[in-house]
N, C-alpha and C positions, 0 to 999 in steps of 0.2 A: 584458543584464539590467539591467533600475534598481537602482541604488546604493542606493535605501531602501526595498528589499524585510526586511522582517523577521519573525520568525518565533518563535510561543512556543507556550507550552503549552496545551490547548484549554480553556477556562472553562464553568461548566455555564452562566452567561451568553451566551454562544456558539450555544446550541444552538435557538435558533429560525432565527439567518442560515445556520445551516449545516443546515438540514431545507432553507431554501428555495435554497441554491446546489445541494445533491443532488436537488433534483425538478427543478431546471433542467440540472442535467448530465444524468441518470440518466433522469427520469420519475417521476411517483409510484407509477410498478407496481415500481419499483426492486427490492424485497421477493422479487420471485416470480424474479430471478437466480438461477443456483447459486451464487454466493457468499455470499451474505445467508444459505446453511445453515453456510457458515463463521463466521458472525460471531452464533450465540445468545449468546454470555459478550460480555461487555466487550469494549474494544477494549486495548489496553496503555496504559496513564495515560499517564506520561511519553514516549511514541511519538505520542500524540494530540496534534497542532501546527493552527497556525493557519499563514498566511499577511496580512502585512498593511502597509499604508503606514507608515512612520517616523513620520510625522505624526500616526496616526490607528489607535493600538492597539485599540479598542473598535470598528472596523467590520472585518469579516471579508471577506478577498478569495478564499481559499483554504484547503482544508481538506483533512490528512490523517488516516487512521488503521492501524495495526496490530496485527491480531489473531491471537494464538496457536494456533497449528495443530500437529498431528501426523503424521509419517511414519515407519511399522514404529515407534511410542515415542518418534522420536526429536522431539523439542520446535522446531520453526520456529517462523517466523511469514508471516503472509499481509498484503503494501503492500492498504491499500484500505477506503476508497473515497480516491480524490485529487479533487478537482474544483478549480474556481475560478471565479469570474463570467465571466459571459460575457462581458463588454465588456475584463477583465485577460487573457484565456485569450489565449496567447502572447506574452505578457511578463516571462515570466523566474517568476511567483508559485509555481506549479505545482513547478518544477525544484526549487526552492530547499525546497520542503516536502520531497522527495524526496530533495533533497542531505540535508537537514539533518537527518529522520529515519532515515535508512540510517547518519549517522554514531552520533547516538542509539544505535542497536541498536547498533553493535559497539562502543562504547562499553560497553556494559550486560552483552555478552558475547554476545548473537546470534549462531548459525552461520550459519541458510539462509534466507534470504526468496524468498517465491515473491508473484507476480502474476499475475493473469490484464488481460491488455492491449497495448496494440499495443505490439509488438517494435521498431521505428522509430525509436520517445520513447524504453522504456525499457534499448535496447543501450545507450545514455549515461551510464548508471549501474550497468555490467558484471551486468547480466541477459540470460540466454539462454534459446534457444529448448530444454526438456529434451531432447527428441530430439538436440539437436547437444550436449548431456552424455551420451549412450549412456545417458539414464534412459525409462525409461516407467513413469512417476507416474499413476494414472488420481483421477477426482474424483468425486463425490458425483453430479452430470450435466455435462449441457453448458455450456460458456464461452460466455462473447458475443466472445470471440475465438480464436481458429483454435490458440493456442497458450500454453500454462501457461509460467510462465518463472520460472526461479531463479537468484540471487545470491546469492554464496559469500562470507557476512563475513569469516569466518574461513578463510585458506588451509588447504586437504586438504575441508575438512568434506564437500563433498560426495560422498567417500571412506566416509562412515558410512550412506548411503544404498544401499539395496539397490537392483537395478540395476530390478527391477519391484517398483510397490508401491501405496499408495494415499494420498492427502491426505485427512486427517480433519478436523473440526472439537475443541475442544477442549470436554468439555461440564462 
């Protein structure tokens, strides 16, 4: 990972480079995912980070967000969208959005973050597949990937989760 990857808070300045890094990760039909019906409300302010050179605060390489979600009541949150330019994508931008927000959330008091995305990237950041938690969490429809994954900020929490249930959006 480069030494002068940095990372702040997202600006509504921000929000033209980060439509055009999410139509180049995603596509512009992005909207018509099942997770895009997670995300009607805001995203969490201070969970909203950027990714970006040392040098060069005001160009955006990478973008994350986290939005509040529900299961049986109980208050998550849902990683996503992450992207990053296409010419930085596996350079350390991306991780570091993901280190740095995951610390954010349990910092703040976070219990359960879920994802929908490849298992591969984010086992590295002690997310799992929920079948290998003994959970079956179902969703709103179909994933673009084969399996929903959650990370336990807080040890036990996912203790509070019933063993079958459903992921809601927050509205």
């Amino acid at each position: 990972m480069a030494v002068n990857i940095r990372t702040r808070e997202q600006l509504e300045t921000d929000n033209d480079q980060i439509t055009i890094i999410l139509n180049n990760a995603f596509g512009k039909n992005r909207f018509e995912r099942t997770v895009y019906l997670y995300r009607k409300t805001s995203p969490i302010k201070n969970l909203s980070l950027v990714s970006y050179m040392e040098n060069n605060p005001s160009y955006v390489i990478g973008t994350i967000n986290f939005y509040p979600v529900l299961v049986n009541n109980i208050q998550c949150i849902l990683l996503g969208p992450l992207a990053v330019r296409t010419f930085y994508q596996g350079k350390g931008f991306g991780k570091e959005l993901v280190k740095r927000g995951l610390e954010l959330a349990i910092t703040e008091g976070q219990k359960i973050c879920f994802v929908s995305g490849d298992y591969e990237y984010y086992k590295d950041f002690n997310f799992y597949k929920i079948k290998d938690k003994d959970l079956v969490i179902s969703t709103l429809g179909p994933l673009s990937f084969d399996n929903l994954l959650v990370s336990e900020l807080k040890p036990d929490s996912l203790n509070l989760l019933p063993k079958t249930s459903k992921l809601l959006p927050v509205i």
